[in-house]
C-alpha positions as CSV (number, residue, x, y, z in Angstrom):
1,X,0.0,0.0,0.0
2,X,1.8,3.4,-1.2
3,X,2.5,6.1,1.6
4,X,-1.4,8.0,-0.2
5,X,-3.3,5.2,0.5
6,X,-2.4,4.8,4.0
7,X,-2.6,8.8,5.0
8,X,-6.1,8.4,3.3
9,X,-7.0,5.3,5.8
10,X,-5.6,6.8,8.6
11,X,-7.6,10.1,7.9
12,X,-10.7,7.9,7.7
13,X,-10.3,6.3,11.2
14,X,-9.2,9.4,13.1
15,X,-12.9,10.5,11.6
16,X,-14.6,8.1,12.5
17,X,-12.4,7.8,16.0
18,X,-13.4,11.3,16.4
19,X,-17.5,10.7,15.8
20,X,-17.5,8.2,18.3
21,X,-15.8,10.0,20.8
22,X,-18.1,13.1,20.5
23,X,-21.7,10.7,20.8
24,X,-20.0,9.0,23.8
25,X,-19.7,12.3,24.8
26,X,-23.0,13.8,24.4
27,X,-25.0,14.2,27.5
28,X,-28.5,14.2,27.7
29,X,-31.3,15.5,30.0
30,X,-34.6,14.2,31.5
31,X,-37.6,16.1,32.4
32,X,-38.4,14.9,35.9
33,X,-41.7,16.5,35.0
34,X,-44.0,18.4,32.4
35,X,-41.9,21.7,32.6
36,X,-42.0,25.2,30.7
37,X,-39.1,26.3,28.0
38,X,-38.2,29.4,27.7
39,X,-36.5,31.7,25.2
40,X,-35.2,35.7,26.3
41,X,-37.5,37.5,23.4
42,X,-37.2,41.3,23.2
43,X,-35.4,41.1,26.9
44,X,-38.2,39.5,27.9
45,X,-38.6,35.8,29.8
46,X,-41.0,34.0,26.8
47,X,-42.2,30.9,27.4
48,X,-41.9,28.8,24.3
49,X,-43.3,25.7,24.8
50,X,-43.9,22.5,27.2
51,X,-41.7,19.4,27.7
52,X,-43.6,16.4,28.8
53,X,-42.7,14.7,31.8
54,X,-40.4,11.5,31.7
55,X,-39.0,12.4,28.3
56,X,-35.4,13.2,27.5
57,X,-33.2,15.6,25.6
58,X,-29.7,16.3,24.2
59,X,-28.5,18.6,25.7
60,X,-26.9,21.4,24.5
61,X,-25.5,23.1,27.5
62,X,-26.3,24.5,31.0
63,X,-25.1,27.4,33.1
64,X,-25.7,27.7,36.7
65,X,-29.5,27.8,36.6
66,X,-31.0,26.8,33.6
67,X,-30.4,23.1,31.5
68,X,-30.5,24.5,27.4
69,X,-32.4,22.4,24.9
70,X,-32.6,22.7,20.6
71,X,-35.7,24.2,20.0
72,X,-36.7,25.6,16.6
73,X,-33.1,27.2,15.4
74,X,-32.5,28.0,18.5
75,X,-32.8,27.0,22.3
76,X,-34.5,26.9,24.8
77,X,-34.2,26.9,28.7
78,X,-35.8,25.3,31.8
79,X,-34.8,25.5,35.6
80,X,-31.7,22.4,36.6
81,X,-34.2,21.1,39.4
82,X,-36.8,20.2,36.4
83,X,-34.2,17.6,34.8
84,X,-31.5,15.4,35.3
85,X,-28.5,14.6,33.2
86,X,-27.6,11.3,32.1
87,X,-25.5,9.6,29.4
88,X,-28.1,7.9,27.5
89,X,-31.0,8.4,25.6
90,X,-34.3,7.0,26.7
91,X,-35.9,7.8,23.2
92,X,-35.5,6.4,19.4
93,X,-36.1,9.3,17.2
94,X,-33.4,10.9,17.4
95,X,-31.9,13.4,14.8
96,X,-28.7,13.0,13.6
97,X,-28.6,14.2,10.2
98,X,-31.7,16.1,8.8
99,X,-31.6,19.7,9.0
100,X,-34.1,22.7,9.5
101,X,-35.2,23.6,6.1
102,X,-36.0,27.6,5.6
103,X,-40.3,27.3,5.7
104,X,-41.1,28.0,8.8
105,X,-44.9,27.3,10.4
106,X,-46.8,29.9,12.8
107,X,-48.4,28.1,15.7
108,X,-52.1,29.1,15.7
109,X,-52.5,27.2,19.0
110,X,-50.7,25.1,21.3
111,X,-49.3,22.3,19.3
112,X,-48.7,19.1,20.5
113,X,-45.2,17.1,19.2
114,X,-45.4,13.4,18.4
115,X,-42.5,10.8,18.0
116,X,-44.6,9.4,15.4
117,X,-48.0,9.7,13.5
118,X,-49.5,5.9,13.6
119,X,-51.9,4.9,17.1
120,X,-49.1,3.8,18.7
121,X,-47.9,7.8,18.7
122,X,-46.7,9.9,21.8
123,X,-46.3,13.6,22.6
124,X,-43.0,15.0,24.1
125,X,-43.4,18.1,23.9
126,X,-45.7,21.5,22.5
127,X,-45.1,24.2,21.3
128,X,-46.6,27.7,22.6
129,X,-49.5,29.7,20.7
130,X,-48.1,32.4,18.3
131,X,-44.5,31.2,17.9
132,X,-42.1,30.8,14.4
133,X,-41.4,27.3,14.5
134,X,-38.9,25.9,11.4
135,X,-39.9,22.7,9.6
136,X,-37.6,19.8,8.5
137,X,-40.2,18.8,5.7
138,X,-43.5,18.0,4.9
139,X,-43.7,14.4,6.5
140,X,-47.4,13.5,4.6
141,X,-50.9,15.4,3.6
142,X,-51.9,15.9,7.4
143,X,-48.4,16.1,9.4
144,X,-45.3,18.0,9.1
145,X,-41.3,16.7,10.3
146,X,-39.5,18.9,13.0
147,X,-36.8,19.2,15.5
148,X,-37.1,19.8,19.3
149,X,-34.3,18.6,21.3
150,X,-33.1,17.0,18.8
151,X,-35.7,14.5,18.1
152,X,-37.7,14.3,15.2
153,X,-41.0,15.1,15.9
154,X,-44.8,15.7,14.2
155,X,-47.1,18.4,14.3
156,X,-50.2,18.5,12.8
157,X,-50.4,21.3,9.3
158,X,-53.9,22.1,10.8
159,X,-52.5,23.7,14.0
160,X,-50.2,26.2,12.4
161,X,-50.1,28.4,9.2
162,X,-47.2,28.8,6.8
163,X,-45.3,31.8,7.7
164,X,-45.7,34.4,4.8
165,X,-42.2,36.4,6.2
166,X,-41.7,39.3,8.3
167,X,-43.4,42.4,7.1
168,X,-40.5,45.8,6.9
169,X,-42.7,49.1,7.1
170,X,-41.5,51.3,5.0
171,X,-42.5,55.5,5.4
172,X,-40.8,58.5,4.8
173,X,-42.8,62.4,5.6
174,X,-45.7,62.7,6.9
175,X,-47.9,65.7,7.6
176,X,-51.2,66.8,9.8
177,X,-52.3,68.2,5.8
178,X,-50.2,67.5,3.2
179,X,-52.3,68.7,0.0
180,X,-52.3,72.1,2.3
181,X,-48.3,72.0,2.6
182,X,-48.2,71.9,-1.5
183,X,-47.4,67.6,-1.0
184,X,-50.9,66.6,-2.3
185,X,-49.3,64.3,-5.1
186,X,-46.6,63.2,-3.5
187,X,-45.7,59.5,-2.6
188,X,-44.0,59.2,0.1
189,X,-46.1,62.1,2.6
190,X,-48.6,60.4,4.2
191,X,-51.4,61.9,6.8
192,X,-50.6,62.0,10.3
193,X,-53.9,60.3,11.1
194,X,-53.2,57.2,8.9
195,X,-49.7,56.4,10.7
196,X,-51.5,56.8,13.9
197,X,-54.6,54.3,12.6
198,X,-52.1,51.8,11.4
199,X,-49.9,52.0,15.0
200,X,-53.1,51.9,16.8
201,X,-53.6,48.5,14.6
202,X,-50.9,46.8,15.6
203,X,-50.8,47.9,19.0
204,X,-55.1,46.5,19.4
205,X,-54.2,43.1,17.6
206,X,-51.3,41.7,19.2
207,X,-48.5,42.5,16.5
208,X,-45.2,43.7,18.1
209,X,-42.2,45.9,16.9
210,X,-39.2,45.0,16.5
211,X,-35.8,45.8,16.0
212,X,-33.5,45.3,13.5
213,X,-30.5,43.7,15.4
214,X,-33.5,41.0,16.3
215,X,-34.5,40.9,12.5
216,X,-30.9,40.1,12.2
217,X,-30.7,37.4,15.4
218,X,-33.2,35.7,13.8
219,X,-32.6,35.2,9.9
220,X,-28.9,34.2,11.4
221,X,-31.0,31.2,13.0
222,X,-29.3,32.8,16.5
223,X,-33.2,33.5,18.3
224,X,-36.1,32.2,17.8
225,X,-39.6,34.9,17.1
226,X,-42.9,35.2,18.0
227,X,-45.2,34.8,15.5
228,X,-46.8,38.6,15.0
229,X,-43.8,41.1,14.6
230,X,-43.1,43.8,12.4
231,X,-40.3,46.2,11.4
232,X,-40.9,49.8,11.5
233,X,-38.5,51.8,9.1
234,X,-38.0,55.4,8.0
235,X,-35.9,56.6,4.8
236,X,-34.4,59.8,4.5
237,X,-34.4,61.3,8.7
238,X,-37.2,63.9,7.8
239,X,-38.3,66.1,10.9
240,X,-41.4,64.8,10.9
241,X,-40.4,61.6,12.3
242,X,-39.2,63.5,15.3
243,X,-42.6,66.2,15.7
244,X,-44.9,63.2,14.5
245,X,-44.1,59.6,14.6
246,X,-42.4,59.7,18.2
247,X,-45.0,60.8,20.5
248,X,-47.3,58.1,18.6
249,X,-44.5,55.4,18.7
250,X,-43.7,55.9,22.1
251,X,-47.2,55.8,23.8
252,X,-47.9,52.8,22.1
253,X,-44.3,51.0,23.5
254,X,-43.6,50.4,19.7
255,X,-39.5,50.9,18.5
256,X,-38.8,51.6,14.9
257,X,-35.1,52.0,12.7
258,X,-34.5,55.7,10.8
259,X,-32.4,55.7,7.9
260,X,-30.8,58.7,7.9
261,X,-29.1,60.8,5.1
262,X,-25.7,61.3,7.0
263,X,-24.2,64.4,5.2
264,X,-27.8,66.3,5.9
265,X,-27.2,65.7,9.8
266,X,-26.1,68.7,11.9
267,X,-25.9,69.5,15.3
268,X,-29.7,70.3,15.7
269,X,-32.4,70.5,13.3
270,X,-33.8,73.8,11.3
271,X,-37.2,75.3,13.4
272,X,-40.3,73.4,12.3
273,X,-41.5,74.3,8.8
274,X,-44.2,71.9,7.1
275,X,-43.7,73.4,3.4
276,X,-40.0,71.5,3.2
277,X,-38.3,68.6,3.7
278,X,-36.0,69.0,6.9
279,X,-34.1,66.5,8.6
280,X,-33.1,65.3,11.7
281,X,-30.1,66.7,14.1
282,X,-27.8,64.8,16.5
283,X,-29.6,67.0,19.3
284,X,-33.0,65.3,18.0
285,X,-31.6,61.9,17.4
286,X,-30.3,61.8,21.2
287,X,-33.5,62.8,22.7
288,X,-35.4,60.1,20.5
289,X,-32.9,57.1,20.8
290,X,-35.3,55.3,23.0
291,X,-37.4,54.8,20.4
292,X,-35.8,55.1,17.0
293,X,-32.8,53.1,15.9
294,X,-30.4,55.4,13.6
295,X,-28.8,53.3,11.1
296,X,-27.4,54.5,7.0
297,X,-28.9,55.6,4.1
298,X,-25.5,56.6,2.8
299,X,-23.3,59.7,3.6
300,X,-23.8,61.8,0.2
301,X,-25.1,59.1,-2.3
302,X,-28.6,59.9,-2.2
303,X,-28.2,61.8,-5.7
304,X,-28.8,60.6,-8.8
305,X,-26.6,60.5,-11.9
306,X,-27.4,63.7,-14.0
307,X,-26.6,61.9,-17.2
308,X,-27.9,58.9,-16.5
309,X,-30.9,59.6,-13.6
310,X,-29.8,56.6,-11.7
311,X,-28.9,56.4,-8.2
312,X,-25.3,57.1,-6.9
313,X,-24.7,54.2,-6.0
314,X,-25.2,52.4,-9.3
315,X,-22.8,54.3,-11.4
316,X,-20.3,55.1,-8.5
317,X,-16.9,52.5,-8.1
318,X,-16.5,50.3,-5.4
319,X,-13.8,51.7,-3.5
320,X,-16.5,55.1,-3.7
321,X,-18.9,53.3,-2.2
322,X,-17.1,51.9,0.2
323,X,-15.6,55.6,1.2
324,X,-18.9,57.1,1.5
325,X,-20.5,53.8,3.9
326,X,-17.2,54.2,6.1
327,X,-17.7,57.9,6.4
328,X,-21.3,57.7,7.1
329,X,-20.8,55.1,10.2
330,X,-18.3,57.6,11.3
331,X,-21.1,60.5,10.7
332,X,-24.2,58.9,12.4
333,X,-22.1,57.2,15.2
334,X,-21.3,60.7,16.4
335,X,-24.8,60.7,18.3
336,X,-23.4,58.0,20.8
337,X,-19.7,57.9,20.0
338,X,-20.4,54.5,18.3
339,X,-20.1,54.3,14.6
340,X,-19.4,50.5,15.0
341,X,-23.7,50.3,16.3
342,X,-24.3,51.6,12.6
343,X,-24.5,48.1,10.8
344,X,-27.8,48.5,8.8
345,X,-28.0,50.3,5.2
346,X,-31.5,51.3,3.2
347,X,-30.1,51.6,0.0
348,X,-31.8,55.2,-1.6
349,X,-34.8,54.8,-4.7
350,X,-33.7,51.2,-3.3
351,X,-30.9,51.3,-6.3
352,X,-28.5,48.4,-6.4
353,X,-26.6,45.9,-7.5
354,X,-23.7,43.4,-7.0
355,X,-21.0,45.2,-6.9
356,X,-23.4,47.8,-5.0
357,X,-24.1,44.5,-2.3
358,X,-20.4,43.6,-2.6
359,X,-18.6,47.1,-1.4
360,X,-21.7,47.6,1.3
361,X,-21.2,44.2,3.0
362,X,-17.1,44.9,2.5
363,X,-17.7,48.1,4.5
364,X,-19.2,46.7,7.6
365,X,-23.0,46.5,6.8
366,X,-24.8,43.3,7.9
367,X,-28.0,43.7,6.6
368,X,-29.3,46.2,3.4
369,X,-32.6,47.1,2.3
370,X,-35.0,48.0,-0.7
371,X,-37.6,49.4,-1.7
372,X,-38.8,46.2,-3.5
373,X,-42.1,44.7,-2.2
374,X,-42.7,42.0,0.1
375,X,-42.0,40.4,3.3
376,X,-38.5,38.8,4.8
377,X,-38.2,35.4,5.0
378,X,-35.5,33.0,5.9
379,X,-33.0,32.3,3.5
380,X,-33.5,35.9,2.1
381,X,-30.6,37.2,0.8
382,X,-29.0,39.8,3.3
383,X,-28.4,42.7,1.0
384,X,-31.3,42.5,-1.1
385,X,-34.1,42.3,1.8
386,X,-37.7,43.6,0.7
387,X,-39.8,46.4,2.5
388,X,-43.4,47.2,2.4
389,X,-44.1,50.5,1.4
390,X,-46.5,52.7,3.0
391,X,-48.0,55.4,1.2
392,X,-51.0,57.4,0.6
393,X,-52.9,55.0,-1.7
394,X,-52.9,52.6,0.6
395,X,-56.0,52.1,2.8
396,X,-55.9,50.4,6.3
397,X,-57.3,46.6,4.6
398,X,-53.9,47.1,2.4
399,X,-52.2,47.7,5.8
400,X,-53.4,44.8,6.9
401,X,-52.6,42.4,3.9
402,X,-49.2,43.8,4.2
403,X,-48.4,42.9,7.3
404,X,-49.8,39.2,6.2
405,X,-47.9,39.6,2.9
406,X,-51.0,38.9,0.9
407,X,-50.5,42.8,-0.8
């Protein structure tokens, strides 16, 4: 046998050497009895399901109070005096190769998890009302495949609705009259009294805001989500956010992201005229960081071409691109002496392309947004994510099929 064939062999067993070790490894957990899981949602204790009593778990680690336990892509936690840790596995269906696919299932009720679907079946666990739950497959007709604790399990396609993605609000002016302030045709002013109606909307039925760095947690499979959330964004960092959107935001306990125009930024904003666009100061963004989240909408890219018409950023080289996303971190950070918190672009008319996606993500930016519509789903590519965009045309039923991405 020549000295390749040997390496190759040797390879082969340290492999499988190595597999071995690891299972003999791998710890497990029983539930002494039926005890809650939890998940930290929003900084928030959530519970996120049930395990049944007498059933056991691989698991994943533990800290000083709580045992952790796979559950959808993430974990979840219960208290060390519900469980015990042993070295073997008191179950069967175990899960050692499928993965989670990218469809993911809204729980309309609790949800009971089988190890199997014949009469023979048994539940080890459920999962909470109103929570995203990621599916392995569809196992027949009447049942879908999923993971908890690393056993495959079966739920039941009645109990839970596809998840149609994560609807991205998308507004820029509004005014108490706009036709009276000379914006009667324009697009992107809406009426005060339509932004409140469609807060007050998903404040009344249960829908909750959300931030971006969560948006991001969870299409990096890092946190798991409640079922009814939604992204609240502004382009451009006009006033009226500030005079308008805040007070309405902030009584409801709802949190939104501004894109701001860095290089239109200065100390403190003009005084308060309804006939212009005016934007947004570091003295305003300060007093209003407890609601809004200031991320980029470039630093002086939100021009277009005069030869051409099209945005900046599609005719501009990468290495310009790149300048002007570094400079505008530096710019919008000055409000809290952290440009490295500015990690989120809207991309302005919503103009890019690959080489735009390329020098954005090579300066820093995790996630970048359009103005194309639809909801976010996982899988969605990171630089190309889709809004839903919010303007005078739209009526509060458009709202609504919005946020359920029927639009």
């Amino acid at each position: 046998m020549d000295w390749k064939k040997c390496l190759g062999l040797f390879l082969l067993l340290m492999l499988l050497f190595e597999g071995k070790s690891a299972m003999a490894n791998q710890q497990y957990v029983s539930v002494t009895g039926k005890t809650g899981v939890y998940e930290v949602i929003d900084g928030k204790q959530v519970q996120i399901g049930v395990l049944e009593a007498n059933q056991s778990f691989l698991l994943q680690k533990e800290d000083e109070h709580y045992y952790y336990v796979k559950f959808g892509n993430s974990t979840g936690y219960f208290l060390k005096k519900r469980g015990k840790v042993t070295s073997k596995a008191s179950y069967k269906n175990g899960n050692t190769s499928q993965k989670n696919s990218n469809t993911v299932v809204i729980t309309k009720q609790k949800v009971t998890v089988y190890d199997g679907v014949g009469n023979t079946k048994k539940a080890f666990a459920v999962i909470n009302t109103n929570i995203r739950y990621p599916i392995i497959g569809s196992y027949n007709k009447d049942w879908y495949k999923i993971d908890v604790g690393n056993r495959i399990g079966y739920i039941l396609k009645s109990k839970v609705d596809v998840d149609k993605g994560i609807p991205i609000l998308m507004y820029h002016h509004m005014l108490e009259d706009p036709a009276g302030a000379g914006f009667a045709n324009n697009s992107m002013v809406i009426k005060v009294t339509a932004f409140q109606q469609q807060m007050n909307y998903l404040k009344q039925n249960g829908w909750r805001t959300i931030s971006i760095q969560e948006l991001d947690n969870y299409l990096m499979k890092r946190h798991n989500l409640t079922g009814k959330v939604a992204v609240i964004t502004f382009n451009d960092g006009n006033l009226s956010t500030i005079r308008y959107a805040y007070p309405i935001l902030k009584q409801n306990g709802q949190k939104a992201t501004s894109f701001v125009i860095a290089d239109r930024i200065r100390s403190k904003a003009a005084e308060w005229n309804e006939s212009y666009f005016q934007y947004v100061g570091f003295h305003e963004m300060q007093a209003t960081n407890d609601v809004f989240d200031y991320q980029h909408h470039t630093f002086g890219m939100h021009l277009r071409d005069k030869a051409t018409n099209l945005p900046y950023l599609l005719v501009k080289s990468s290495e310009e691109i790149k300048e002007d996303i570094l400079l505008g971190k530096k710019h919008i950070g000055k409000m809290d002496n952290n440009p490295n918190r500015v990690k989120y672009l809207a991309y302005p008319w919503g103009g890019y392309d690959s080489k735009v996606a390329d020098a954005v993500s090579a300066s820093g930016i995790r996630m970048a947004f359009t103005t194309n519509t639809g909801n976010v789903k996982l899988g969605d590519y990171r630089y190309a994510l889709n809004r839903q965009g919010i303007s005078p045309k739209h009526t509060l039923q458009d709202f609504i099929k919005k946020l359920n991405g029927t639009y």
